[in-house]
ZADO-48073 format. One record per residue (C-alpha): residue number from 0; residue in one letter; y negated, x, z. Coordinates in pm, whole numbers. Each point is the difference from the previous one (the first is absolute). Layout:
<pts>
{NUM "A" {Y X Z}};
...
</pts>
This chain:
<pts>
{0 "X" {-575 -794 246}};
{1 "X" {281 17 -294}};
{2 "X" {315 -190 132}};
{3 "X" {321 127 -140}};
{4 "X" {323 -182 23}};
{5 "X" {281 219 -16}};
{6 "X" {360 -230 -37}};
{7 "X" {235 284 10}};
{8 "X" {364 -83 156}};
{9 "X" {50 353 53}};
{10 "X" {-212 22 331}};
{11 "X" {-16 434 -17}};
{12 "X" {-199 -70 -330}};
{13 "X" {-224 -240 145}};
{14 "X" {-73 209 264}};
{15 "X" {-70 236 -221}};
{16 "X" {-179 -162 -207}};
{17 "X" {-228 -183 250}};
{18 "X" {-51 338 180}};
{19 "X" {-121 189 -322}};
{20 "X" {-239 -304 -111}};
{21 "X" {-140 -47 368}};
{22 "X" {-107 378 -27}};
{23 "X" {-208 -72 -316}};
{24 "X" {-183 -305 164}};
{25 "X" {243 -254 -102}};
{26 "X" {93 -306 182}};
{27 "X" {395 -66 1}};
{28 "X" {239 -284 103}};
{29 "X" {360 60 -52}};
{30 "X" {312 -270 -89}};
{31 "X" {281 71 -52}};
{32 "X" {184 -259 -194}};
{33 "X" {-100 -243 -225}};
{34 "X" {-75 -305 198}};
{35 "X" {-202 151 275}};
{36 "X" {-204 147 -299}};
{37 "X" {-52 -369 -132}};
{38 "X" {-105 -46 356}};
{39 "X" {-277 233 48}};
{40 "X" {-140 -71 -367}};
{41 "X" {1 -394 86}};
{42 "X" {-184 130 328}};
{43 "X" {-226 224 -105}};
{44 "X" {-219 160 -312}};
{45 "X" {106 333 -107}};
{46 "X" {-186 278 -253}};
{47 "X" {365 133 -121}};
{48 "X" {352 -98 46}};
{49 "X" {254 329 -6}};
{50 "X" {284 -156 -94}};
{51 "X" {371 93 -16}};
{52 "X" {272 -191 -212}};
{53 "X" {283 22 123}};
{54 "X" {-77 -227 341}};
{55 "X" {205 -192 241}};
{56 "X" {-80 -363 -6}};
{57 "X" {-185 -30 -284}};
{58 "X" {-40 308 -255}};
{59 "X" {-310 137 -112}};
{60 "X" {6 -176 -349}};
{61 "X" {-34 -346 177}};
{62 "X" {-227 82 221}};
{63 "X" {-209 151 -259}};
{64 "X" {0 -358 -165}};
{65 "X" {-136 -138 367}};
{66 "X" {-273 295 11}};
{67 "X" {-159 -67 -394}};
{68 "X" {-179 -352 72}};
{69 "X" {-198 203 292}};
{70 "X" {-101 291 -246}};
{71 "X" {92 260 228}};
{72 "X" {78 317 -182}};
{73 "X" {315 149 16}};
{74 "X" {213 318 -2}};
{75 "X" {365 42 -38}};
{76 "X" {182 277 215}};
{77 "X" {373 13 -83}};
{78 "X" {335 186 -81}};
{79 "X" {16 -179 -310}};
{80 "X" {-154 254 -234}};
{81 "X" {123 -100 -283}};
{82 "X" {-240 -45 -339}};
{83 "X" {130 -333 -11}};
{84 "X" {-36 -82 318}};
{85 "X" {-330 163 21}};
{86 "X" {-107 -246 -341}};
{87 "X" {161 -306 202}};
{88 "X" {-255 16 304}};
{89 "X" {-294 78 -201}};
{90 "X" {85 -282 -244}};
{91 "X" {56 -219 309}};
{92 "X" {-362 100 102}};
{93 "X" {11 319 243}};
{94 "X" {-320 158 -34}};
{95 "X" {185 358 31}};
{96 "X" {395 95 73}};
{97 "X" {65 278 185}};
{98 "X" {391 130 -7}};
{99 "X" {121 140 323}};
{100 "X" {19 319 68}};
{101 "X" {-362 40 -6}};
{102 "X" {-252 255 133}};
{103 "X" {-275 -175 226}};
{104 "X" {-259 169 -188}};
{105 "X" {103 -195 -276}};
{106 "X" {10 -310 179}};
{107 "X" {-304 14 153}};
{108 "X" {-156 111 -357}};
{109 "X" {141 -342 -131}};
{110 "X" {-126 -188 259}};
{111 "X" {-348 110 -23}};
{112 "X" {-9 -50 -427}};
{113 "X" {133 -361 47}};
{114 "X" {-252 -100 284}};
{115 "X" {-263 171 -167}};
{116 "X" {118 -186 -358}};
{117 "X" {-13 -365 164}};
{118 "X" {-295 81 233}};
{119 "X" {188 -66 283}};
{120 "X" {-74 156 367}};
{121 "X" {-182 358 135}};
{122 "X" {192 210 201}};
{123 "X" {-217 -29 349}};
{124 "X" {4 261 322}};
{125 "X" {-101 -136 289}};
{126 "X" {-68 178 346}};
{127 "X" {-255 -119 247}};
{128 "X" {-236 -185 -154}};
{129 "X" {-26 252 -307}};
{130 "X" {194 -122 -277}};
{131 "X" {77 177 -345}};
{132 "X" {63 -144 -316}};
{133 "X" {188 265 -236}};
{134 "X" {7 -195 -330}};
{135 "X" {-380 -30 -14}};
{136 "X" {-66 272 225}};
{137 "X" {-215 -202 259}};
{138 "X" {-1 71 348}};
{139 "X" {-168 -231 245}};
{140 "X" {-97 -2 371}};
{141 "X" {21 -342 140}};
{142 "X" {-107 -123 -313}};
{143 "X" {-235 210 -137}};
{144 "X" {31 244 -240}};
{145 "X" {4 410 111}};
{146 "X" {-117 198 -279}};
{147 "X" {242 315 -63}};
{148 "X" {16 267 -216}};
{149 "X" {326 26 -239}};
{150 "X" {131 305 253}};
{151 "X" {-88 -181 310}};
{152 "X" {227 -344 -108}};
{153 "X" {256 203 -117}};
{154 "X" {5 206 332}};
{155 "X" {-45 -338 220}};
{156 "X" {349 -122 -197}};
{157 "X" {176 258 40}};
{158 "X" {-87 15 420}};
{159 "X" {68 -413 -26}};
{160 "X" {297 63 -202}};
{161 "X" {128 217 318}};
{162 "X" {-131 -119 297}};
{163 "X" {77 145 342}};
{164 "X" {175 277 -207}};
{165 "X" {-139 350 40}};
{166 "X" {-102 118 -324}};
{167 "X" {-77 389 -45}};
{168 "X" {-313 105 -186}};
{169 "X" {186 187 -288}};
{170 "X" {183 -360 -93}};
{171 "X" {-285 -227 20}};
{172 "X" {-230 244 -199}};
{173 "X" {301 87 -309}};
{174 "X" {25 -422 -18}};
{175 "X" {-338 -56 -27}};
{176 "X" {-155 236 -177}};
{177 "X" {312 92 -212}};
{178 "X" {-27 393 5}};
{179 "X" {144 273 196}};
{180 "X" {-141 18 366}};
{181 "X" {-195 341 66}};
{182 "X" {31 -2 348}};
{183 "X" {-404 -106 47}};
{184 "X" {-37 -339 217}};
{185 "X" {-337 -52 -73}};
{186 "X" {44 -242 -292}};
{187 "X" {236 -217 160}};
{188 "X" {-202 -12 342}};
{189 "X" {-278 -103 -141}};
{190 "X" {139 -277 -172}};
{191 "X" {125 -99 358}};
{192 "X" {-287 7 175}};
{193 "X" {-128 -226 -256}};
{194 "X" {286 -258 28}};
{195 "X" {-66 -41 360}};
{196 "X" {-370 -40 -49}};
{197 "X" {50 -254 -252}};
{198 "X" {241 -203 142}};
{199 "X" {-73 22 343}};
{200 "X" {359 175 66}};
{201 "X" {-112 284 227}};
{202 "X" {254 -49 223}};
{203 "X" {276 -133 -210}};
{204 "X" {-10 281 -265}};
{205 "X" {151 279 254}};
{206 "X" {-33 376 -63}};
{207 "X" {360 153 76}};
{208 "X" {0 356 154}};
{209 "X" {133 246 -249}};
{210 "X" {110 -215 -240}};
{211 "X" {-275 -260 -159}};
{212 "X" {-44 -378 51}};
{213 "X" {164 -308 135}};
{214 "X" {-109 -400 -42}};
{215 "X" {68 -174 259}};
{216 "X" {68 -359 -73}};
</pts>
């Protein structure tokens, strides 16, 4: 699993943050000041440090100097937007700088070109004993590879991706297939049968009256 440290003082962000990255398979730890950042990286190994500048304690710039020697990419997220600023962190060896206010999408965009750039991490789902990893598009059932076609992953993500949520069929089919729904189920039931055959998930993959499908996990 991709571990994420998020050292963000402002703890709505990190919430944020850590909600919108845990939805795409990420796994995130939050600090929210400088030392207890210092803490968790002397404690543990990390794929990406999000890191703010402005930090109690001790500010982003020094900690970045404690993160380097490990080799643990990182991205700055801060109010100081500034082109100098922004040629400051890089220079002081941010991997990408992000200047607050951003939009998640672009956030989460950043995070997957640096990860992918230094080979670090793959985004993993895990419910049951099926797990799904979304960077190389592998899923596996306690251990062993299930073979899926590209609309059957997708589909399986997008019911991991919402679990115990009730999902109607007009959603789930305009996501995965990417065109305008026609009203005909037949498509996306089949696909569903064939996700519970495959992976064992008769029971968990739950057929919701009048309205489409529900993981329960």
């Amino acid at each position: 699993m991709t571990d994420i440290l998020i050292v963000e003082d402002d703890e709505a962000i990190a919430n944020l943050i850590c909600m919108n990255l845990g939805a795409e398979g990420y796994h995130c730890i939050c600090a929210h000041d400088g030392m207890q950042g210092a803490d968790y990286i002397e404690q543990k190994e990390f794929d990406l440090v999000l890191l703010d500048i402005m930090l109690p304690e001790v500010d982003g710039y020094e900690l970045l100097e404690y993160i380097k020697p490990t080799g643990t990419p990182v991205i700055f997220l801060t109010a100081k937007g500034s082109l100098n600023d922004k040629v400051r962190g890089l220079k002081a060896g941010a991997d990408d700088y992000l200047a607050k206010p951003f939009q998640i999408g672009e956030l989460l965009a950043r995070v997957e070109a640096v990860l992918r750039r230094t080979g670090k991490g793959d985004r993993l789902l895990e419910i049951g004993d099926i797990s799904v990893r979304l960077d190389s598009r592998q899923v596996l059932k306690n251990g062993q590879p299930v073979i899926l076609t590209v609309k059957e992953f997708d589909l399986l993500v997008e019911l991991m991706q919402n679990r115990n949520i009730a999902l109607y069929r007009d959603q789930l089919y305009e996501k995965v297939w990417k065109e305008p729904f026609t009203g005909c189920t037949r498509t996306l039931d089949n696909h569903i049968q064939r996700l519970r055959r495959k992976l064992g998930w008769e029971e968990r993959i739950r057929t919701v009256f009048r309205i489409g499908y529900r993981l329960e996990g």
